[in-house]
mmCIF file as gemmi writes it, N, C-alpha and C atoms, coordinates in Angstrom:
data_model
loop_
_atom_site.group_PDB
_atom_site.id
_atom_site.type_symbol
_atom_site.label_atom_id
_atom_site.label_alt_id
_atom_site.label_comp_id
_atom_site.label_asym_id
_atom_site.label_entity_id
_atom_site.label_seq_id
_atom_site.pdbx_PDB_ins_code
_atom_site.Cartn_x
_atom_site.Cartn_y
_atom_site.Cartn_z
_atom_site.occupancy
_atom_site.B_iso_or_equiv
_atom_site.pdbx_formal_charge
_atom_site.auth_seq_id
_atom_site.auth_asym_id
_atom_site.pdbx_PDB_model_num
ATOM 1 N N . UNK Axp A 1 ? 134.793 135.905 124.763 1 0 ? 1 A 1
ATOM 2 C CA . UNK Axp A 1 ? 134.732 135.152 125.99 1 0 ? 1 A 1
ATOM 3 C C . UNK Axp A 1 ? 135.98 135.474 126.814 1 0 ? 1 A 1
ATOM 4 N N . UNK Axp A 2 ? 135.856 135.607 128.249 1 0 ? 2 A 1
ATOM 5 C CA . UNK Axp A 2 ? 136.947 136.036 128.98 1 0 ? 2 A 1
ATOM 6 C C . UNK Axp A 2 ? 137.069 134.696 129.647 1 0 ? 2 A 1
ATOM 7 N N . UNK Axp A 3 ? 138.31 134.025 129.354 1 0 ? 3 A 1
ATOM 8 C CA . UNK Axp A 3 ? 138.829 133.55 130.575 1 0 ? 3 A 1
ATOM 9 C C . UNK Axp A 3 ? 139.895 134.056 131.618 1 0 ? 3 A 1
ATOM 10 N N . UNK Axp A 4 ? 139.039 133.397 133.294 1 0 ? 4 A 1
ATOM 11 C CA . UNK Axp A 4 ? 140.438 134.318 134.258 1 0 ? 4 A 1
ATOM 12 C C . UNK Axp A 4 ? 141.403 133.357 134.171 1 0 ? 4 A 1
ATOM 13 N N . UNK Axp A 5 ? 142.238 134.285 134.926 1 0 ? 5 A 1
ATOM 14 C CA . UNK Axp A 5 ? 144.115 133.935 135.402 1 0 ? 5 A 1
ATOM 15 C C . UNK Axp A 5 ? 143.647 132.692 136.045 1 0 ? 5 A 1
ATOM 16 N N . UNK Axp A 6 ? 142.569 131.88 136.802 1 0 ? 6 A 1
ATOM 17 C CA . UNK Axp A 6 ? 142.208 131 137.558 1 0 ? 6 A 1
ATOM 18 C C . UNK Axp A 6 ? 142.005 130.006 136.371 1 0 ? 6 A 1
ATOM 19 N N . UNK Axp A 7 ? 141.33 130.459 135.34 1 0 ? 7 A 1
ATOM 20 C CA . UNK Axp A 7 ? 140.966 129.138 134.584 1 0 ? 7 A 1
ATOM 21 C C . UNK Axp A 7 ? 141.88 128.808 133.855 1 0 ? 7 A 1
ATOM 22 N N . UNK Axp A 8 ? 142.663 130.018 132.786 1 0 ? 8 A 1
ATOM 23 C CA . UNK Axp A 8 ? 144.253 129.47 132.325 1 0 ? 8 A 1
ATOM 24 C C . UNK Axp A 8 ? 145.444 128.898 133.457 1 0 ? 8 A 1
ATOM 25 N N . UNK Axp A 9 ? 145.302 128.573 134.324 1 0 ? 9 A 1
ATOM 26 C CA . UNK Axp A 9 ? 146.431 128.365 134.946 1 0 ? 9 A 1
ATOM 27 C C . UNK Axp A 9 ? 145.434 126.687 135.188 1 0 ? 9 A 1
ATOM 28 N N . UNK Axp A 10 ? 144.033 126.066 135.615 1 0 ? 10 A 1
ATOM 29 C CA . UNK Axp A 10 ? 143.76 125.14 135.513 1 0 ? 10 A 1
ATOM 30 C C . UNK Axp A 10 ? 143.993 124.256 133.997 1 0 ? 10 A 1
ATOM 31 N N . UNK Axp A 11 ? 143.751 125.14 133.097 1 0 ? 11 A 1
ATOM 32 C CA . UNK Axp A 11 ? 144.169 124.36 131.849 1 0 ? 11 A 1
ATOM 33 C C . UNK Axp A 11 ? 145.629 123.875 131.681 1 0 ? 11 A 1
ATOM 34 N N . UNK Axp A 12 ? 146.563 124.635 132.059 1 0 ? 12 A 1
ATOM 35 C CA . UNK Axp A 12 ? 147.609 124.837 132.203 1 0 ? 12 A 1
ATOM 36 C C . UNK Axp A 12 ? 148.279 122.913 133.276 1 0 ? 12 A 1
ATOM 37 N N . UNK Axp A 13 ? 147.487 123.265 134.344 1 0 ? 13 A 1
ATOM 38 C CA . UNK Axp A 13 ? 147.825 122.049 134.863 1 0 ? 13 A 1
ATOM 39 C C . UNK Axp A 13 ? 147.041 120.942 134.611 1 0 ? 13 A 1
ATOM 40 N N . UNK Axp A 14 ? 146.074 120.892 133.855 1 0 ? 14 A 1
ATOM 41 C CA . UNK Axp A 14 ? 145.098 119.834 132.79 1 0 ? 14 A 1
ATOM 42 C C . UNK Axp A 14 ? 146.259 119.283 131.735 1 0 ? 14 A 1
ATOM 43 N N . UNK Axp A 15 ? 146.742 120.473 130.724 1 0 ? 15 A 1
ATOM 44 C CA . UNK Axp A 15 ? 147.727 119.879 129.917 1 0 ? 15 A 1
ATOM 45 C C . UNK Axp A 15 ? 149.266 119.282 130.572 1 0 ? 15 A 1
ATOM 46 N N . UNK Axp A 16 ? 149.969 119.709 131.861 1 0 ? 16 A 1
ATOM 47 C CA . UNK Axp A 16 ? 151.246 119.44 132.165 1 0 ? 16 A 1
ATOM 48 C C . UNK Axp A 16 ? 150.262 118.164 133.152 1 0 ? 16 A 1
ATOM 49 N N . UNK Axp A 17 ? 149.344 117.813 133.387 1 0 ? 17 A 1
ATOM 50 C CA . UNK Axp A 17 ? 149.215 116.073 133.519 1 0 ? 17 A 1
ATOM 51 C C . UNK Axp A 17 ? 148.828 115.146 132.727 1 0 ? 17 A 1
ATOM 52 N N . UNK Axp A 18 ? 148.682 115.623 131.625 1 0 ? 18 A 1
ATOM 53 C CA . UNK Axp A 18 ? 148.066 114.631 130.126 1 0 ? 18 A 1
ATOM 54 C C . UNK Axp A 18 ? 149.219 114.801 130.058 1 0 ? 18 A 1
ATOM 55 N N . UNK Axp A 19 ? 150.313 115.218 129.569 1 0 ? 19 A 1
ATOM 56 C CA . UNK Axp A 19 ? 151.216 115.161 129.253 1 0 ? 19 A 1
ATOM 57 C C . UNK Axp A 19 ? 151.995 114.624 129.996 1 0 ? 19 A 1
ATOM 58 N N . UNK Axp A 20 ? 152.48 113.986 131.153 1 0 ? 20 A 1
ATOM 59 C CA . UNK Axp A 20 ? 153.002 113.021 132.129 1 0 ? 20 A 1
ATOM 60 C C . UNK Axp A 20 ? 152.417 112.421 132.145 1 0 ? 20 A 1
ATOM 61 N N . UNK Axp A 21 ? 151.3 111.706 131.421 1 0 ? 21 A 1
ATOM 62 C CA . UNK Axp A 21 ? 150.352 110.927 132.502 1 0 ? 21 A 1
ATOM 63 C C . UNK Axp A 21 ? 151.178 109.188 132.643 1 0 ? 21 A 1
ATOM 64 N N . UNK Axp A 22 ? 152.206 109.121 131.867 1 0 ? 22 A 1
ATOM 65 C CA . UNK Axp A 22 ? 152.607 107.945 131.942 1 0 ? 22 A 1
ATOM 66 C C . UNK Axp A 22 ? 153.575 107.611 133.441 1 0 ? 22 A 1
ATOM 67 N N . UNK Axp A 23 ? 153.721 108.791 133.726 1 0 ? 23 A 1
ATOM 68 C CA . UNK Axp A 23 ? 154.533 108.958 135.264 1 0 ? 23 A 1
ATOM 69 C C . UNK Axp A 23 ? 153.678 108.771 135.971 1 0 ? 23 A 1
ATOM 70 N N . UNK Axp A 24 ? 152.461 108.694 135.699 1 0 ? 24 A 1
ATOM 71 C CA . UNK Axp A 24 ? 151.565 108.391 137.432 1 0 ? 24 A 1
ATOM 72 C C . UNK Axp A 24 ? 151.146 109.512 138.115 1 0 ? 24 A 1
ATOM 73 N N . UNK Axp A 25 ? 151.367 109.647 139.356 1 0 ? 25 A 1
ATOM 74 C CA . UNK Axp A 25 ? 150.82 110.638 140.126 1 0 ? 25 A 1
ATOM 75 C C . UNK Axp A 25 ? 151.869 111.696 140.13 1 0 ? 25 A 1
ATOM 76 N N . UNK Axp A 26 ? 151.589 112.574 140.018 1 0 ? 26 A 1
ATOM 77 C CA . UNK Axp A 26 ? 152.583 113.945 139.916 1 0 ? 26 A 1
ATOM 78 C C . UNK Axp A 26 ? 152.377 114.815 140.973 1 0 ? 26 A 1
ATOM 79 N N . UNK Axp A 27 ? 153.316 115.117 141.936 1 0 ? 27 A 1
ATOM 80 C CA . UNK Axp A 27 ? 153.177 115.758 143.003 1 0 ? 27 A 1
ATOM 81 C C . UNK Axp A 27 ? 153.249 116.977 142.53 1 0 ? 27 A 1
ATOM 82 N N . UNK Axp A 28 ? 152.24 118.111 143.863 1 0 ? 28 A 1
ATOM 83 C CA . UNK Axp A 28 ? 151.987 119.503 143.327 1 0 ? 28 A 1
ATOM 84 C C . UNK Axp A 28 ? 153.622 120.586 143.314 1 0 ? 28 A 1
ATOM 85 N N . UNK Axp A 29 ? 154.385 119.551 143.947 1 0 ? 29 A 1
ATOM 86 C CA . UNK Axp A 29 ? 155.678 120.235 143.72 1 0 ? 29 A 1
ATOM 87 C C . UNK Axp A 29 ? 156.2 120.531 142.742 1 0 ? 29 A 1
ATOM 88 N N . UNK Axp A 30 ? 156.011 119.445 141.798 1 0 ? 30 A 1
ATOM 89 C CA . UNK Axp A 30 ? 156.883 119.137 140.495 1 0 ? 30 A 1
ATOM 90 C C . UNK Axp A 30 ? 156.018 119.813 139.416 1 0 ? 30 A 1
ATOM 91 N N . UNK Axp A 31 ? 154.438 120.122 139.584 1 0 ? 31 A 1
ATOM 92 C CA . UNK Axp A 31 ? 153.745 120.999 138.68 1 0 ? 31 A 1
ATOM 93 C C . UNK Axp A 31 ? 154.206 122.231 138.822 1 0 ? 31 A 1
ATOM 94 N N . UNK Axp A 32 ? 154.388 122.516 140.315 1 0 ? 32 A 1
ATOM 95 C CA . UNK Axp A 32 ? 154.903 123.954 140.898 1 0 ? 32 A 1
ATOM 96 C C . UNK Axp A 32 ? 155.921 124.387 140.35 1 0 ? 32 A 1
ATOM 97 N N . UNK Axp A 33 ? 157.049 123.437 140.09 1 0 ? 33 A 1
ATOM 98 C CA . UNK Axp A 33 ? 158.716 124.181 139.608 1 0 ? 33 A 1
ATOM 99 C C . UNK Axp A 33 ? 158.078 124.251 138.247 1 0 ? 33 A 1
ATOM 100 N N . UNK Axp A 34 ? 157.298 123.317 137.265 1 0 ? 34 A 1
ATOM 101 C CA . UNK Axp A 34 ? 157.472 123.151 135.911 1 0 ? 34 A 1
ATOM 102 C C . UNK Axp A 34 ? 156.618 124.484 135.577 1 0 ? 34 A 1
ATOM 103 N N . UNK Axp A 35 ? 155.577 124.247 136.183 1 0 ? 35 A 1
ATOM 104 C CA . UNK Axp A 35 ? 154.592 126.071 135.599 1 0 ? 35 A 1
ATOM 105 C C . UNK Axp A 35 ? 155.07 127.021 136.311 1 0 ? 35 A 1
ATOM 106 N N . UNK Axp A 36 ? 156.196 127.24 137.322 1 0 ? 36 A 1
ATOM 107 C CA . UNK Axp A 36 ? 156.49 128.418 137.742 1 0 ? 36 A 1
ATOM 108 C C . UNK Axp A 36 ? 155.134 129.139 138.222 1 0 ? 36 A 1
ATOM 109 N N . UNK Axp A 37 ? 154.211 127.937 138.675 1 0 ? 37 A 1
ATOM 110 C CA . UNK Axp A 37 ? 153.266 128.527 140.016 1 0 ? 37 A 1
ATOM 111 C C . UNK Axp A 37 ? 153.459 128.443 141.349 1 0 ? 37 A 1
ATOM 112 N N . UNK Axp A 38 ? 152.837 129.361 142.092 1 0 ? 38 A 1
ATOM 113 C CA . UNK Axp A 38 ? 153.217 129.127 143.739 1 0 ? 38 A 1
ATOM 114 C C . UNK Axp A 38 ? 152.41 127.986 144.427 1 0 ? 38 A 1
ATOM 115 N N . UNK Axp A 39 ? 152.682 127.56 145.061 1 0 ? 39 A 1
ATOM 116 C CA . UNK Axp A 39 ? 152.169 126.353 145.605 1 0 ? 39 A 1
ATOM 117 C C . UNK Axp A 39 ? 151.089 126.073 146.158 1 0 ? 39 A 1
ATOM 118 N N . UNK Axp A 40 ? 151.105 127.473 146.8 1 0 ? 40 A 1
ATOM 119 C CA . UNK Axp A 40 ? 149.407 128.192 147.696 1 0 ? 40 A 1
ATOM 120 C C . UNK Axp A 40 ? 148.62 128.102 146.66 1 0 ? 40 A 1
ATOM 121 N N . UNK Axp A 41 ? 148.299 128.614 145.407 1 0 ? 41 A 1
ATOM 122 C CA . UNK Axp A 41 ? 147.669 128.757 144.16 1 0 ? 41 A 1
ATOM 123 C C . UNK Axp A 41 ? 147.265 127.497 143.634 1 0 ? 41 A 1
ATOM 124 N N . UNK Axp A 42 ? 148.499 126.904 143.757 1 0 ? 42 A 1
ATOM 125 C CA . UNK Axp A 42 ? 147.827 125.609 142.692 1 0 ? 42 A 1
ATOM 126 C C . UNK Axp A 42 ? 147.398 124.501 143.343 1 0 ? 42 A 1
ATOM 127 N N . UNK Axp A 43 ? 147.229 124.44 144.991 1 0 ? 43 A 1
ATOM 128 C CA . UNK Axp A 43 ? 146.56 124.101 146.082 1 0 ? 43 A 1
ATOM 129 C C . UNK Axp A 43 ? 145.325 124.424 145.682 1 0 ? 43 A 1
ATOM 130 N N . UNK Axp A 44 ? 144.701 125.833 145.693 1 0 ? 44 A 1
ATOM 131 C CA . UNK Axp A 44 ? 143.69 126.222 145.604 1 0 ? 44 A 1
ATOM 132 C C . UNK Axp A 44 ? 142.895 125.7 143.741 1 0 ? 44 A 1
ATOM 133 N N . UNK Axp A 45 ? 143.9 125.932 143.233 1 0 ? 45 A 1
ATOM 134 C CA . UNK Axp A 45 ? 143.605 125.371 141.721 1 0 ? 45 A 1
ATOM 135 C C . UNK Axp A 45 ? 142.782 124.015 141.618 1 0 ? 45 A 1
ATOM 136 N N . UNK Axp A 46 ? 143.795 123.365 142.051 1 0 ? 46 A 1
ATOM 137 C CA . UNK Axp A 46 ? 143.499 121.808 141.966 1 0 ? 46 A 1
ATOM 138 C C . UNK Axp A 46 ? 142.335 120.824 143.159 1 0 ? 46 A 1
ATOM 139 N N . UNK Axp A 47 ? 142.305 121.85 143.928 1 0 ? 47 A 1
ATOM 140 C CA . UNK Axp A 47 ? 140.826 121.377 144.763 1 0 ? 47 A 1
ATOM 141 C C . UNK Axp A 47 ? 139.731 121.955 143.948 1 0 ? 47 A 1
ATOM 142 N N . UNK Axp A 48 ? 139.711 122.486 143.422 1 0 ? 48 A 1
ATOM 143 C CA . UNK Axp A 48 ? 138.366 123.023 142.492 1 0 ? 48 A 1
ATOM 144 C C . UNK Axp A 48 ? 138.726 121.704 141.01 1 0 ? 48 A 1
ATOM 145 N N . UNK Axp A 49 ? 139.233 121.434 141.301 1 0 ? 49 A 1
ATOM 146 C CA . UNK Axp A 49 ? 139.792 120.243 139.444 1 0 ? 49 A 1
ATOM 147 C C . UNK Axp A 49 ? 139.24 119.381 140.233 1 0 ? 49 A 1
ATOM 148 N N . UNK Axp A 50 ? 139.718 118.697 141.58 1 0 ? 50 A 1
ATOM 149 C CA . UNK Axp A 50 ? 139.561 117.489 142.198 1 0 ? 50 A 1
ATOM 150 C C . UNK Axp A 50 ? 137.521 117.491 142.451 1 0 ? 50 A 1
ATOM 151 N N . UNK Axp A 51 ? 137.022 118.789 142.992 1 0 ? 51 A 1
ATOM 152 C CA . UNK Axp A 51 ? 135.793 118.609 143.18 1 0 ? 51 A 1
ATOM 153 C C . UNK Axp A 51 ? 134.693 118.494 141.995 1 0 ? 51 A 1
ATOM 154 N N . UNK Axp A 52 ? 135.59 118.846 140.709 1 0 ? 52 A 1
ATOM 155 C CA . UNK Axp A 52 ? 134.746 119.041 139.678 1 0 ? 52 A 1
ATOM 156 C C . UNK Axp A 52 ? 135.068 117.507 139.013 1 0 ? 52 A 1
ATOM 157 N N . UNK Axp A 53 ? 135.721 116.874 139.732 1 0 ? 53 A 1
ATOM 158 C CA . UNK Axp A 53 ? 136.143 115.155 139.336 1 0 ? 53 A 1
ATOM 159 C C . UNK Axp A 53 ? 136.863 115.208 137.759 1 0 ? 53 A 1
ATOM 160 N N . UNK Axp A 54 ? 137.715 116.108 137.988 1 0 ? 54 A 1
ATOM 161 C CA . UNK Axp A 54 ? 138.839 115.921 136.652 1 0 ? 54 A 1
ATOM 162 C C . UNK Axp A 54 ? 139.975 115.403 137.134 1 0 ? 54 A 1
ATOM 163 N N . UNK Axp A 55 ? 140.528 115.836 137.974 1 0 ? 55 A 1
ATOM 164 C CA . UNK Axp A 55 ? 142.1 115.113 138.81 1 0 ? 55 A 1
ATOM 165 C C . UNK Axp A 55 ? 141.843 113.872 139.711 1 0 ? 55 A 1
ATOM 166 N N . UNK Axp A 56 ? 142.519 113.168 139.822 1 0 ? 56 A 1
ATOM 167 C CA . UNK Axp A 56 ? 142.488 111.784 141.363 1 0 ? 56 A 1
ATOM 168 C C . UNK Axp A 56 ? 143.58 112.657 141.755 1 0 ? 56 A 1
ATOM 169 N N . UNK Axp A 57 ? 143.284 112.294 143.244 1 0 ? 57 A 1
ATOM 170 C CA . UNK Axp A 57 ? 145.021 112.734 143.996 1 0 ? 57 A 1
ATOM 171 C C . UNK Axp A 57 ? 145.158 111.336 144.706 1 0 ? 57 A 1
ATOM 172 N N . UNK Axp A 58 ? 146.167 111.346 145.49 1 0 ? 58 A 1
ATOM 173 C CA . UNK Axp A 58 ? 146.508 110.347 145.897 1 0 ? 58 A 1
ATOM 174 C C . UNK Axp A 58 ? 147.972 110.834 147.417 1 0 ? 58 A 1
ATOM 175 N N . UNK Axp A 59 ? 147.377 110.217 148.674 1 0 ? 59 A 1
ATOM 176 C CA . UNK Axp A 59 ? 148.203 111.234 149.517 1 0 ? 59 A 1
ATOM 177 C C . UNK Axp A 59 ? 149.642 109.899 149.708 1 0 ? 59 A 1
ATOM 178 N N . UNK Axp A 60 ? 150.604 110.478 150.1 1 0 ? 60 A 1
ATOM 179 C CA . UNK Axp A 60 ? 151.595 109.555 150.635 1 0 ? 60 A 1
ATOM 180 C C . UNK Axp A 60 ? 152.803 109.641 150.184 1 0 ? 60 A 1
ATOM 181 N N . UNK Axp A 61 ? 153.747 109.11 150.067 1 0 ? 61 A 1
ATOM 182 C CA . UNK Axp A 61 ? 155.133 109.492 149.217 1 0 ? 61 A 1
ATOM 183 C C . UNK Axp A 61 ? 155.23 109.456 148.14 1 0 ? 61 A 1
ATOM 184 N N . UNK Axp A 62 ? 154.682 108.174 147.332 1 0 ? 62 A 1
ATOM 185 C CA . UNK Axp A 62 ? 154.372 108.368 145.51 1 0 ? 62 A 1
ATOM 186 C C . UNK Axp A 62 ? 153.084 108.998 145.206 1 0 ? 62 A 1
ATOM 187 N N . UNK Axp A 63 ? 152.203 110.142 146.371 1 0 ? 63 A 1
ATOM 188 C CA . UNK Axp A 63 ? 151.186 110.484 146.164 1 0 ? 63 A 1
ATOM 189 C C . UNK Axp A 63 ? 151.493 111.441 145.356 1 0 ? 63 A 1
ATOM 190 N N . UNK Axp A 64 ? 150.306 112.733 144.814 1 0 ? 64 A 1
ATOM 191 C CA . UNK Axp A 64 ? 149.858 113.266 143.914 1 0 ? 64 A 1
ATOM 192 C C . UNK Axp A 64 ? 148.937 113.376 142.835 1 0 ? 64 A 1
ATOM 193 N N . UNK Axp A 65 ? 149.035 114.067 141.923 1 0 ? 65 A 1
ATOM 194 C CA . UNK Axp A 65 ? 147.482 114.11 141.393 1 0 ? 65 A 1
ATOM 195 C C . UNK Axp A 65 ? 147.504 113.924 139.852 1 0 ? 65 A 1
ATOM 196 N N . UNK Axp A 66 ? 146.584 112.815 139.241 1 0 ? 66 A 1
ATOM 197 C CA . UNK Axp A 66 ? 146.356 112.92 137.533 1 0 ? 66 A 1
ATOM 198 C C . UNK Axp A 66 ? 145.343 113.119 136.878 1 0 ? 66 A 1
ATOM 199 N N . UNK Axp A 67 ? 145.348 113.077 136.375 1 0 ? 67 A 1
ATOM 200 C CA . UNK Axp A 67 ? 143.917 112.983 135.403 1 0 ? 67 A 1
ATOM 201 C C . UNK Axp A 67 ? 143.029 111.87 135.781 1 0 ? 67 A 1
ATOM 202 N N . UNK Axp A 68 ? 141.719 112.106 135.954 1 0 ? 68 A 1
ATOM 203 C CA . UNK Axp A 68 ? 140.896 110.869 136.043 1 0 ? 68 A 1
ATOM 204 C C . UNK Axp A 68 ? 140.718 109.739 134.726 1 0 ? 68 A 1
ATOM 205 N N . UNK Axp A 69 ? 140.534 110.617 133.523 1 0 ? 69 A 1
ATOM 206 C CA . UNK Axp A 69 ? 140.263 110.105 132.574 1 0 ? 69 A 1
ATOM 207 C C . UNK Axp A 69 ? 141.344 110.069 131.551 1 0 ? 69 A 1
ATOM 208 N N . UNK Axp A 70 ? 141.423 109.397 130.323 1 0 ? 70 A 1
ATOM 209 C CA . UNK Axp A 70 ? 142.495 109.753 129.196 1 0 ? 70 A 1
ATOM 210 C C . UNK Axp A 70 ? 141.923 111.096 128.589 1 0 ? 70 A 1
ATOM 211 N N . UNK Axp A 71 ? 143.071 111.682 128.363 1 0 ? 71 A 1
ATOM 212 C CA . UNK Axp A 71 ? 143.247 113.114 128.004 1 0 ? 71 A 1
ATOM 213 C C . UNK Axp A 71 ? 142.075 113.595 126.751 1 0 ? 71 A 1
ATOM 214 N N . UNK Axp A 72 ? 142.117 112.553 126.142 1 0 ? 72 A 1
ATOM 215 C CA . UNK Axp A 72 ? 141.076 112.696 124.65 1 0 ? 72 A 1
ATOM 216 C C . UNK Axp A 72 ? 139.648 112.441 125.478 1 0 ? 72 A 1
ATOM 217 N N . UNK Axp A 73 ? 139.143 112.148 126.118 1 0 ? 73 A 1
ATOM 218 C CA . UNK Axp A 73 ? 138.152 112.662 126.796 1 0 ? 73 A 1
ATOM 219 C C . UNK Axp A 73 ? 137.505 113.608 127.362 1 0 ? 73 A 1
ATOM 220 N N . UNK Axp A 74 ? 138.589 114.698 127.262 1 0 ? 74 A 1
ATOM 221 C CA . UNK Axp A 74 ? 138.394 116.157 128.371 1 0 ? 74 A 1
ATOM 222 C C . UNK Axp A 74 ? 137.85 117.234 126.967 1 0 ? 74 A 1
């Protein structure tokens, strides 16, 4: 089975928000410095997470994006 550079880098930000999830909403900045992804990318990443209803986002100053569900669900 091949997975692309698109789907490891969604898993990628699946596990670095189960893994915060006690912080709340995690802005795409702070995913950005921690995975050393570009920002354009994980823009594009995470609207395909958000439409497939795995992430909530949330816009505003404590906005950003988590998991919809607990992690042992996914």
């Amino acid at each position: 089975m091949n997975v692309t550079s698109k789907g490891r880098y969604a898993l990628r930000i699946m596990l670095y928000l189960a893994q915060h999830r006690s912080e709340g909403y995690v802005s795409l900045k702070t995913i950005s410095e921690s995975t050393e992804l570009s920002m354009k990318y994980l823009e594009m990443i995470v609207g395909n997470l958000k439409k497939a209803e795995l992430v909530d986002s949330s816009r505003g100053k404590d906005g950003g994006y988590k998991l919809c569900r607990a992690p042992e669900e996914y």
